[in-house]
Backbone as CSV, one residue per row, in Angstrom:
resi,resn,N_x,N_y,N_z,CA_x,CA_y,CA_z,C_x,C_y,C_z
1,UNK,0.838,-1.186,0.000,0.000,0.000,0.000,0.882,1.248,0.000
2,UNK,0.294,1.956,-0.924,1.287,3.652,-0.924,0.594,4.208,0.230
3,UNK,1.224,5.390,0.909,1.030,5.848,1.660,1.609,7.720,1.311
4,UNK,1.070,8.638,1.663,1.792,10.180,1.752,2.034,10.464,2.520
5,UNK,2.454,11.541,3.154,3.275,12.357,3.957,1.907,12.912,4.728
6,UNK,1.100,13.438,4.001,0.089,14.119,4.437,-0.834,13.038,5.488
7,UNK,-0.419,11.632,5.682,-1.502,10.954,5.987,-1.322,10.676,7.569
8,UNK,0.260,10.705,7.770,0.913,10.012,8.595,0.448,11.210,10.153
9,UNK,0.309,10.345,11.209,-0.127,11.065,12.417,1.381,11.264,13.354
10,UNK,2.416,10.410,13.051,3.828,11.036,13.720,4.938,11.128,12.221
11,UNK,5.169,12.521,11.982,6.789,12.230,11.147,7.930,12.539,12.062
12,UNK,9.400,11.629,12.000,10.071,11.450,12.438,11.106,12.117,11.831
13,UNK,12.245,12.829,11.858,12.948,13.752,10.616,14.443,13.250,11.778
14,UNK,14.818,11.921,11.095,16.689,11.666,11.521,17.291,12.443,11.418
15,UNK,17.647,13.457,10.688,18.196,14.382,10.130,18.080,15.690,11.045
16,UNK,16.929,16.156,11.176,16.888,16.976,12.505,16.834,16.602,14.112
17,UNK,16.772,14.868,14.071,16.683,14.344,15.028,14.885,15.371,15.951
18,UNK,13.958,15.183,14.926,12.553,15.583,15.808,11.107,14.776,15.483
19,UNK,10.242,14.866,15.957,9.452,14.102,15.670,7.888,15.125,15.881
20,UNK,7.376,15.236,15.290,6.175,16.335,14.783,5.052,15.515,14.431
21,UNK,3.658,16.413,15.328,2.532,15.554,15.132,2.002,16.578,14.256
22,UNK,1.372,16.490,13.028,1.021,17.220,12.255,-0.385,17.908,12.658
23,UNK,-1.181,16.920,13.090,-2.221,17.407,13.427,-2.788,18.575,14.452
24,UNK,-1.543,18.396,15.272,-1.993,19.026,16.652,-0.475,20.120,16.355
25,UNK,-0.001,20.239,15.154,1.647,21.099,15.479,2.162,20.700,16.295
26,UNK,3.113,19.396,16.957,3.595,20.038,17.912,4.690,19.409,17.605
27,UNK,6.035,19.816,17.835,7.295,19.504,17.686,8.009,18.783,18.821
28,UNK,8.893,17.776,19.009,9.442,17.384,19.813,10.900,17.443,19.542
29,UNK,11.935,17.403,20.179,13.267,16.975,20.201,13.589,15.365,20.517
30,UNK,14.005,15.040,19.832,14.618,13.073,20.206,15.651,12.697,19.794
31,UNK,16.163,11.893,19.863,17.473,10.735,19.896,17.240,9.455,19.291
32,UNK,17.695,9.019,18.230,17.231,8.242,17.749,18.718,7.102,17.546
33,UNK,18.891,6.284,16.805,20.147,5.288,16.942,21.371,5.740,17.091
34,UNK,22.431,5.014,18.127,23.769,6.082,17.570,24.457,5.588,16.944
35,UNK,23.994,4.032,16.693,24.777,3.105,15.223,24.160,4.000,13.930
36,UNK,23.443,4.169,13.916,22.780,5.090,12.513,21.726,4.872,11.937
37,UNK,21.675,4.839,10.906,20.078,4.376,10.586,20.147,3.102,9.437
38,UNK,19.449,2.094,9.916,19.108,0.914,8.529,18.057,-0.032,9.524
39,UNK,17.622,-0.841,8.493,16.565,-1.489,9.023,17.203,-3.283,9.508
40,UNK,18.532,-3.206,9.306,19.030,-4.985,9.894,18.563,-4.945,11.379
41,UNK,18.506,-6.407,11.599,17.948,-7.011,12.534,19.548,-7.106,13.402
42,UNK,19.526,-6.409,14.888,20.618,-6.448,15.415,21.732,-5.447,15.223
43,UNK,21.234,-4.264,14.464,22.379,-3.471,14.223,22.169,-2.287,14.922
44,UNK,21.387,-2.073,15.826,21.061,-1.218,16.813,20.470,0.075,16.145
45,UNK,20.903,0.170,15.113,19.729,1.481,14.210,18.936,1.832,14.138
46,UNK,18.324,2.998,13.602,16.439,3.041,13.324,16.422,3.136,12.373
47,UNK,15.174,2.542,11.924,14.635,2.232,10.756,13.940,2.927,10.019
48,UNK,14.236,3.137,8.236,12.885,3.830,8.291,11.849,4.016,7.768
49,UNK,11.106,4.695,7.013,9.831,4.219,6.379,8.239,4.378,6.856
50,UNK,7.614,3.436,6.564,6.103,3.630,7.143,6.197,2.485,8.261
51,UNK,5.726,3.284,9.099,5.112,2.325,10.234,3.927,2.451,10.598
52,UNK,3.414,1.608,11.746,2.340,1.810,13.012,2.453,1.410,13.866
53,UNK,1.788,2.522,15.151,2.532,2.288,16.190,1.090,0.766,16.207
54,UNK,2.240,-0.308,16.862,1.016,-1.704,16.753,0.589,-1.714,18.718
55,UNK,1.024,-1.644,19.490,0.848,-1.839,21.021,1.165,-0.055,21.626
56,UNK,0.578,0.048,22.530,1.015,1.025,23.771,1.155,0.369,25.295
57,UNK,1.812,1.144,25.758,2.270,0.425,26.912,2.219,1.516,27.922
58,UNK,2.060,1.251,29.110,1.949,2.320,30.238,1.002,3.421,30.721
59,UNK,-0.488,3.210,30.071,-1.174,4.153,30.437,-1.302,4.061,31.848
60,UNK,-1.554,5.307,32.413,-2.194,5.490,33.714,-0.502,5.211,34.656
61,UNK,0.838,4.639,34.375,1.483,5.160,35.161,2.122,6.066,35.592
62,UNK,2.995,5.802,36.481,3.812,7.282,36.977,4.778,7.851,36.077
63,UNK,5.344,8.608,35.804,6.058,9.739,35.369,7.337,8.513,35.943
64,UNK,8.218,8.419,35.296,9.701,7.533,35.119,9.262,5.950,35.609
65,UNK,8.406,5.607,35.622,8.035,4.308,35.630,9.401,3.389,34.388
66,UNK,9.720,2.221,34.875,10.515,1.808,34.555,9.881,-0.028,33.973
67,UNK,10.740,0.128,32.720,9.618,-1.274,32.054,10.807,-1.877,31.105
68,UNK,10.972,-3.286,31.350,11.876,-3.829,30.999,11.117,-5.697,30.204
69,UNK,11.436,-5.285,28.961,10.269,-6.321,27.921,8.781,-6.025,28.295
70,UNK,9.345,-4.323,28.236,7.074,-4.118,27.825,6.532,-4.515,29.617
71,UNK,7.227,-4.854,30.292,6.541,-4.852,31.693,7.404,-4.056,32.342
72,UNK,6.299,-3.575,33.427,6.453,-2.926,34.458,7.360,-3.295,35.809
73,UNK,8.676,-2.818,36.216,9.734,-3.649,37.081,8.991,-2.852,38.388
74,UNK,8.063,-1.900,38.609,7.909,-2.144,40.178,8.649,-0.307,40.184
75,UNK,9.730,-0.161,39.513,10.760,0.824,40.068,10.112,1.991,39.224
76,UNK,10.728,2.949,40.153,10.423,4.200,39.546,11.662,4.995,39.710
77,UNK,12.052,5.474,37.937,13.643,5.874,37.829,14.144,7.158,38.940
78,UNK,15.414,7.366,39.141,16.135,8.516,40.075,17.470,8.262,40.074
79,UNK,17.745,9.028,40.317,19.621,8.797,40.251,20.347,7.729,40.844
80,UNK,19.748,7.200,42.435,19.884,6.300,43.112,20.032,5.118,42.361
81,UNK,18.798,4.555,41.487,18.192,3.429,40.806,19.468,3.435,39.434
82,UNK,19.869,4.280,38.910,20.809,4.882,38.062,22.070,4.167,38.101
83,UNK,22.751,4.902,39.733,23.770,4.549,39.803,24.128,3.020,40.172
84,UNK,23.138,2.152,40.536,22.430,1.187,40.770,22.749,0.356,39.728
85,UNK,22.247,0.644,38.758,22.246,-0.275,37.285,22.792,0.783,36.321
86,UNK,24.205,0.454,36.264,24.701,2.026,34.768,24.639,1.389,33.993
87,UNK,24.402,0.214,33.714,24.769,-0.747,32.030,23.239,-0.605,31.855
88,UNK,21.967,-0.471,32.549,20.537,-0.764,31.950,20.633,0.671,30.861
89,UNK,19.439,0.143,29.731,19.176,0.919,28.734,17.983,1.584,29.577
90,UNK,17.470,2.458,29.724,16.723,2.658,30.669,14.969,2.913,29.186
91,UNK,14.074,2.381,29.855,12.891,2.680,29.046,11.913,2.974,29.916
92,UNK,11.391,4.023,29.748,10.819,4.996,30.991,9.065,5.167,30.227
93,UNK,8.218,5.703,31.605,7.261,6.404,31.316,6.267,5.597,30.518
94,UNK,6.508,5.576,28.998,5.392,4.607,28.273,6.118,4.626,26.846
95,UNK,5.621,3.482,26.991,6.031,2.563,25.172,4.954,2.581,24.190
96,UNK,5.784,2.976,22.928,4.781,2.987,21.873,5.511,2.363,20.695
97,UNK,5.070,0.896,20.760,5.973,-0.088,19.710,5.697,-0.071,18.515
98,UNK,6.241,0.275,17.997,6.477,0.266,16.084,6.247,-1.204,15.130
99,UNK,5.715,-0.845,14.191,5.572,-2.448,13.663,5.518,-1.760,11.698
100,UNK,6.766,-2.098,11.139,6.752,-1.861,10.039,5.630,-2.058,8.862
101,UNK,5.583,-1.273,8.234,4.281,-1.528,6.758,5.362,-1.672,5.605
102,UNK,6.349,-1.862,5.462,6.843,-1.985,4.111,7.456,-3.627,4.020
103,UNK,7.321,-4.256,3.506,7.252,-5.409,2.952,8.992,-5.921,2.609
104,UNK,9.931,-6.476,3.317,11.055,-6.141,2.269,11.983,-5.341,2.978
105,UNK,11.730,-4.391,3.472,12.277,-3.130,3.943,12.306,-2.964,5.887
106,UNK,11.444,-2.919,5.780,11.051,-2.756,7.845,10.312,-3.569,8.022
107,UNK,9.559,-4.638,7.172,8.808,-5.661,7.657,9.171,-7.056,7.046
108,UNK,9.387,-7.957,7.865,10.069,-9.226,7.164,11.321,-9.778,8.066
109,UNK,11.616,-10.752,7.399,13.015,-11.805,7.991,13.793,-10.686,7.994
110,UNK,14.927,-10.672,8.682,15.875,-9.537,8.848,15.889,-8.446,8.673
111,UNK,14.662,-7.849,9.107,14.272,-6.157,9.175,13.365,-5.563,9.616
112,UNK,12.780,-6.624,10.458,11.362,-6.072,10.634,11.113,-5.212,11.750
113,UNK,10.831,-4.338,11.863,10.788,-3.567,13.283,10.077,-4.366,14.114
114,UNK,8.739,-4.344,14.039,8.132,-4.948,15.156,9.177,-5.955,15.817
115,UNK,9.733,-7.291,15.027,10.476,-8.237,15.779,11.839,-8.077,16.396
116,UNK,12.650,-6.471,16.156,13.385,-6.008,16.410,12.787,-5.075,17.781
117,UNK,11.941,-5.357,18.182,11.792,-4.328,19.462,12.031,-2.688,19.909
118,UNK,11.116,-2.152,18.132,11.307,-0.626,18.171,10.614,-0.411,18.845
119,UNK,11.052,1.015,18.924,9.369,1.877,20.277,10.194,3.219,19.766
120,UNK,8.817,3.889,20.373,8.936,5.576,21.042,8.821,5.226,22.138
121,UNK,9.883,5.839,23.147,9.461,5.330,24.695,10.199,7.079,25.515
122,UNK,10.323,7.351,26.602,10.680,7.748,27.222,12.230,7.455,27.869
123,UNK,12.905,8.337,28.069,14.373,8.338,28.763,14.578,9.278,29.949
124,UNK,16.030,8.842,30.441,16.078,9.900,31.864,16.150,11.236,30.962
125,UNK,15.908,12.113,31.988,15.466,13.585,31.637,16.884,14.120,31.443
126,UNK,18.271,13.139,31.847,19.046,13.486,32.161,20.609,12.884,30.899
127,UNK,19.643,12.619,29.891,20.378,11.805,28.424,20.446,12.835,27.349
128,UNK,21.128,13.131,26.804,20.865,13.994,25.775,20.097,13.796,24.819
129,UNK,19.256,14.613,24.360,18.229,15.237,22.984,18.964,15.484,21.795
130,UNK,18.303,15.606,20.935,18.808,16.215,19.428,20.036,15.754,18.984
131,UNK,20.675,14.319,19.273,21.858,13.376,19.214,21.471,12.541,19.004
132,UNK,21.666,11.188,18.004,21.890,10.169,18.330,22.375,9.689,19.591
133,UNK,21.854,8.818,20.190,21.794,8.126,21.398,21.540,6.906,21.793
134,UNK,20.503,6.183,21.509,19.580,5.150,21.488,20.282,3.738,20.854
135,UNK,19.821,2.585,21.131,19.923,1.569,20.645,18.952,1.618,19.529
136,UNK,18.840,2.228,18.733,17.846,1.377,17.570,16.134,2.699,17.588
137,UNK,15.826,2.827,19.498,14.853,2.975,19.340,14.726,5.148,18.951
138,UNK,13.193,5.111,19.161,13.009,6.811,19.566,12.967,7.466,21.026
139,UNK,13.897,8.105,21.336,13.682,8.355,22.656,13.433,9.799,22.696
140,UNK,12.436,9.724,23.868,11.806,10.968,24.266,11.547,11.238,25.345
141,UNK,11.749,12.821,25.679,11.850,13.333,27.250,10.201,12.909,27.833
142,UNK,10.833,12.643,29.202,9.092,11.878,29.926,8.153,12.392,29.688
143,UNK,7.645,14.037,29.856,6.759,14.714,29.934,6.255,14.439,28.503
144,UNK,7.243,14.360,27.705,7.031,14.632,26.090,6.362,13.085,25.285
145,UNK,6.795,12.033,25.986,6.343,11.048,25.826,5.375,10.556,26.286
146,UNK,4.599,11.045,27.461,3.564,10.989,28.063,2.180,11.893,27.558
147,UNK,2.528,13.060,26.578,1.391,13.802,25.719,1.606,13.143,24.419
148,UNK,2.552,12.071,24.105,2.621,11.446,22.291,1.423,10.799,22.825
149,UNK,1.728,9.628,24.036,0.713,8.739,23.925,-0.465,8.808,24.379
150,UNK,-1.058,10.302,24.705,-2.453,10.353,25.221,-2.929,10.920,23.943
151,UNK,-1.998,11.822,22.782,-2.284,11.481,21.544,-2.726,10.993,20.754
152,UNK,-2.099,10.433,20.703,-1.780,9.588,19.557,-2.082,7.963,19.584
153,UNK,-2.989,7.635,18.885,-4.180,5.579,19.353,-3.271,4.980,18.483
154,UNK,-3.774,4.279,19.160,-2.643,2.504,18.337,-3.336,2.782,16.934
155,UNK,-2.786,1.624,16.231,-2.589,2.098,14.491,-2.462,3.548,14.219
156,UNK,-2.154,3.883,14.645,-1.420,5.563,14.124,-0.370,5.196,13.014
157,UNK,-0.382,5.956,11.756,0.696,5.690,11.099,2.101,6.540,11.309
158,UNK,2.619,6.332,11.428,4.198,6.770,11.530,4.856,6.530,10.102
159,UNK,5.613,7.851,9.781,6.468,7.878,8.675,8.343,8.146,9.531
160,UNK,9.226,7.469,9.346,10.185,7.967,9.623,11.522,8.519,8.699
161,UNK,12.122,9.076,8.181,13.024,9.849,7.228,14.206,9.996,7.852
162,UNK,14.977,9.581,7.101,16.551,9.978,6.878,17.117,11.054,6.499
163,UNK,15.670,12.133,5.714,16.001,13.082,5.030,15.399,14.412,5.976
164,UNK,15.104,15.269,5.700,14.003,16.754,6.321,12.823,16.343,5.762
165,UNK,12.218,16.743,6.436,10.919,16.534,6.318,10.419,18.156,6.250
166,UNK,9.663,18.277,5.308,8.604,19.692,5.444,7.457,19.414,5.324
167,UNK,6.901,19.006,6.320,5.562,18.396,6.218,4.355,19.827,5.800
């Protein structure tokens, strides 16, 4: 299925490292892979293309809620918990898992997002923005990730770009 620019409810712009809901204007700052961008399975990148977000995760919790395989560990992030675990990837607040539409490309044997474990999720407040950063996924400041997903409903389409986007 073709898809436009005009249709998509999140564009993602690698390139400016931001992510913009068209509907509602609103701009975000994010971090997206710091291996770079391609769609292999295991290469820690983001992917890109058409998506949807397929699951959400975390309504109704707290602000740095901490979730490790899509569940909830109980903890709620702070510096303490931090210095605690420095090797965890930290995935905060709420998950919004990606599941590729292109055939070949982001969906399939060795590329598929969904089976690669993308998301928009939340990070410490305390990681840098507007950098590559991330394993693979989209990361976004808590507050900021907590108005995507009261947003924005499952099957939402997502476009993501390597290039600028002028939506």
């Amino acid at each position: 299925m073709q898809y436009s620019i005009d249709q998509a409810d999140i564009l993602i712009d690698l390139s400016e490292q931001t992510l913009f809901l068209p509907k509602y204007h609103k701009l975000y700052i994010i971090s997206s892979g710091k291996n770079g961008i391609g769609e292999t399975e295991n290469s820690g990148k983001t992917p890109r293309g058409w998506h949807k977000v397929a699951v959400k995760f975390g309504e109704s919790t707290p602000l740095n809620t901490v979730f490790i395989a899509r569940k909830e560990t109980g903890e709620i992030y702070d510096q303490e918990l931090a210095d605690q675990f420095p090797e965890r990837d930290w995935i905060l607040s709420r998950i919004l898992w990606l599941s590729g539409l292109e055939e070949g490309f982001n969906q399939g044997e060795g590329c598929d997002t969904f089976n690669r474990y993308i998301y928009i999720h939340g990070t410490p407040d305390t990681e840098p923005m507007g950098i590559p950063e991330s394993h693979g996924c989209i990361r976004m400041r808590n507050f900021d990730v907590v108005e995507l997903f009261e947003l924005i409903p499952e099957n939402a389409l997502v476009f993501i770009s390597e290039h600028k986007i002028n939506p």
